[in-house]
C-alpha positions in Angstrom: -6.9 26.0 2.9 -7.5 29.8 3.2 -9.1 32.0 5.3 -11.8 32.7 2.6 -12.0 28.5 1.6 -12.5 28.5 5.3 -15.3 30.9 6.0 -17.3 29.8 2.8 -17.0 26.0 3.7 -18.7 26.8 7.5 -21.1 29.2 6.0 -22.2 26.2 3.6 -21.9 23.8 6.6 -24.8 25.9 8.4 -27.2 26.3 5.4 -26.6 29.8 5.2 -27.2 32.5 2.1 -24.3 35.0 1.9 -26.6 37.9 2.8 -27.6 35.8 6.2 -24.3 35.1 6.7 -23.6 38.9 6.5 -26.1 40.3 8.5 -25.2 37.8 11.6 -21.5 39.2 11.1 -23.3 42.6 11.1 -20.9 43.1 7.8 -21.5 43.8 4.4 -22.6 41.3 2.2 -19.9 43.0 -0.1 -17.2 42.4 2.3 -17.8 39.1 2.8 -17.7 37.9 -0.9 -14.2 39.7 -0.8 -13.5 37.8 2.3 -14.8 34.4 0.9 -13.2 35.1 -2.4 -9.8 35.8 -0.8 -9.4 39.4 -2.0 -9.1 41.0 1.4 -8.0 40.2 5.1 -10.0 40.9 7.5 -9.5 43.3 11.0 -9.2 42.4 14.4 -12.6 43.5 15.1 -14.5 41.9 11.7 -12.7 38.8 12.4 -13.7 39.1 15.9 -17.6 39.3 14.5 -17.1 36.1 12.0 -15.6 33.9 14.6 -18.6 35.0 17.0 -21.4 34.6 14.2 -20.0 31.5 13.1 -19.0 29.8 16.3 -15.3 29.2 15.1 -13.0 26.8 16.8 -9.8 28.8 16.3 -7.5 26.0 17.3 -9.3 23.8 14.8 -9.1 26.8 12.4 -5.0 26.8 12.6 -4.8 23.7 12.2 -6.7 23.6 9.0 -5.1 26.4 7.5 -2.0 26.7 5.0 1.0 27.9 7.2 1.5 30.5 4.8 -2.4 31.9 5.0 -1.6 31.8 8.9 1.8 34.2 8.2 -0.8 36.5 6.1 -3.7 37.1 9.1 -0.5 37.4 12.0 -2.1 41.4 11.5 -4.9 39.9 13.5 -4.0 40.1 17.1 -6.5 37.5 18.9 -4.9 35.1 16.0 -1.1 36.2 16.5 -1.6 35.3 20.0 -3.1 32.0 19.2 -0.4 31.4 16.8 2.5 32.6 19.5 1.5 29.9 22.1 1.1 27.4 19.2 4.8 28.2 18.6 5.9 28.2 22.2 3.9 24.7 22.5 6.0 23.4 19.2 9.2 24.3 20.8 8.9 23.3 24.5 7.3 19.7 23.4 9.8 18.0 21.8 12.1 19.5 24.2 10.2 18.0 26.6 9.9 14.5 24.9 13.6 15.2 24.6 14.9 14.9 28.2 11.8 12.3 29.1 13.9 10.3 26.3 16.9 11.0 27.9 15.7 9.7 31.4 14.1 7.1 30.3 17.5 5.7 28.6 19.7 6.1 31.5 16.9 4.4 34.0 16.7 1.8 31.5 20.7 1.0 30.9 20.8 1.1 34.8 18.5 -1.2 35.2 19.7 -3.3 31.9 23.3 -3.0 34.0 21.7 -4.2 37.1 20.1 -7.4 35.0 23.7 -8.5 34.3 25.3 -7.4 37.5 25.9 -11.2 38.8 26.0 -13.5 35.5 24.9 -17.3 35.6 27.0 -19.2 37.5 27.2 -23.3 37.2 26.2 -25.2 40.5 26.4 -28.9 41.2 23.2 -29.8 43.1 23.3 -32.9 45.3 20.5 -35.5 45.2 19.7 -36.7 48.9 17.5 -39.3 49.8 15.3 -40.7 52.9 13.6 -43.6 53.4 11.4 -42.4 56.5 11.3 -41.4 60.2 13.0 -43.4 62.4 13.3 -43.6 66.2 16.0 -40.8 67.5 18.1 -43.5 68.8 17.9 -46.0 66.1 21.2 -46.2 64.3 21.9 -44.8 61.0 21.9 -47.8 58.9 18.2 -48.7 59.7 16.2 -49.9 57.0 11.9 -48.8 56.7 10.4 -51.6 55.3 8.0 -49.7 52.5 5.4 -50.9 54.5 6.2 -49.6 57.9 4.5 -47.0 60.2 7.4 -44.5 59.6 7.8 -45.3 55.7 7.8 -42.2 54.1 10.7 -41.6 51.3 11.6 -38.3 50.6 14.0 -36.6 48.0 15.7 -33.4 48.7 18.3 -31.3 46.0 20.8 -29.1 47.8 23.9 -26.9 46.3 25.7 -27.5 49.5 27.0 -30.7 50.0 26.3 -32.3 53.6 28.2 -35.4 53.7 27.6 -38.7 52.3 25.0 -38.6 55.2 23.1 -36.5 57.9 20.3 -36.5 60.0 17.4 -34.2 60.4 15.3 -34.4 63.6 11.4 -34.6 63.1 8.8 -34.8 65.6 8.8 -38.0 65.9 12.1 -39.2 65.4 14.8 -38.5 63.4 15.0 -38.4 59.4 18.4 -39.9 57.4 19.4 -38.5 54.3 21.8 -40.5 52.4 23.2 -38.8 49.2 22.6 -40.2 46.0 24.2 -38.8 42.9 25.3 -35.2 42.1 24.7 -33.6 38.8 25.7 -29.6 37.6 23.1 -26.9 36.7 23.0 -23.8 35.2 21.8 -20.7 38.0 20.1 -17.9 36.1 21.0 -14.5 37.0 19.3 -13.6 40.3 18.6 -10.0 38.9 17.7 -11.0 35.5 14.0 -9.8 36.1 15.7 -5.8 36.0 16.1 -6.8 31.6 12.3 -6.1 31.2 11.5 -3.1 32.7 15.4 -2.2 31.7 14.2 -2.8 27.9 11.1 -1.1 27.9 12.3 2.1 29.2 15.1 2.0 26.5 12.6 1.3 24.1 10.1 4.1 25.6 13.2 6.9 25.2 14.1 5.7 22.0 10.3 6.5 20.9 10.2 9.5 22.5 13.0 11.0 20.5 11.6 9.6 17.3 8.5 11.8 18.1 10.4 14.8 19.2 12.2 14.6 15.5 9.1 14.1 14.0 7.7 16.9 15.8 9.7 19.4 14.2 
């Protein structure tokens, strides 16, 4: 859109006649229609006027106008300015999406390094079991009836082996553990939980040099 486009489009927005558009610029009504019409450009001090009469959003304004209409009012200084920090604001963006992108990656293959810093390793586990709580100086080989005082069976699974037997002491006795069978399982990595946020930050820095190219 152009300036002129721009200026007739508000104008219409607020119900206004070119002549009471003209006299709240204190311009001519002449002038204007050139304006409107695209036939002249306006100076720093009649653009001043419009953008007070019509309430203008500059920043809305440059972002509404064609880039070339923009390199045609740079004459206007409140609007080169505007248009200087825009620029400065398109350049120091993506860099700064840039080396967020950059950080992000490295935080994230760090912690992705981390996840896989000790890798699944296969235990056996051993299967002990006990029937109850004995006396402490029963012997070893006592049987609990399942209907005893003491009866309580138990199973425990440990990766260390402790014999084909030990003996725990409880409160009130003792406990036996006799083992029972032995089978192999797999052990996760312990640091596995470091993939998730390892993978989002990858993800996030990989974004944020898609919107830095996009940017430009």
């Amino acid at each position: 859109m152009k300036l002129g486009d721009y200026l007739r489009q508000k104008r219409a927005e607020r119900g206004w006649t070119q002549p009471e558009a003209a006299a709240r610029a204190t311009i001519e009504q002449s002038y204007l229609s050139k304006l409107e019409n695209n036939k002249s450009i306006p100076s720093s001090d009649i653009y001043a006027r419009l953008v007070q009469a019509y309430d203008i959003d500059e920043q809305e304004m440059a972002g509404i106008l064609f880039p070339a209409e923009l390199d045609r009012l740079r004459e206007i200084e409140s609007l080169r300015d505007l248009l200087l920090q825009r620029s400065r604001a398109d350049i120091e963006t993506p860099r700064r999406l840039l080396l967020a992108g950059l950080a992000a990656l490295v935080i994230g293959g760090g912690f992705t390094g981390f996840s896989q810093f000790e890798p699944a390793r296969i235990l056996t586990q051993y299967t002990y079991q006990s029937s109850g709580v004995i006396a402490a100086n029963a012997a070893l080989d006592t049987v609990i009836p399942p209907d005893a005082p003491g009866a309580d069976e138990q199973t425990r699974f440990l990766t260390k082996m402790r014999g084909p037997v030990f003996t725990e002491q409880v409160p009130d006795g003792k406990r036996v553990w006799l083992l029972v069978g032995s089978n192999e399982i797999a052990q996760p990595p312990p640091y596995r939980w470091a993939l998730i946020p390892g993978m989002a930050l990858i993800i996030g820095g990989l974004g944020c040099f898609f919107v830095a190219w996009r940017w430009r």
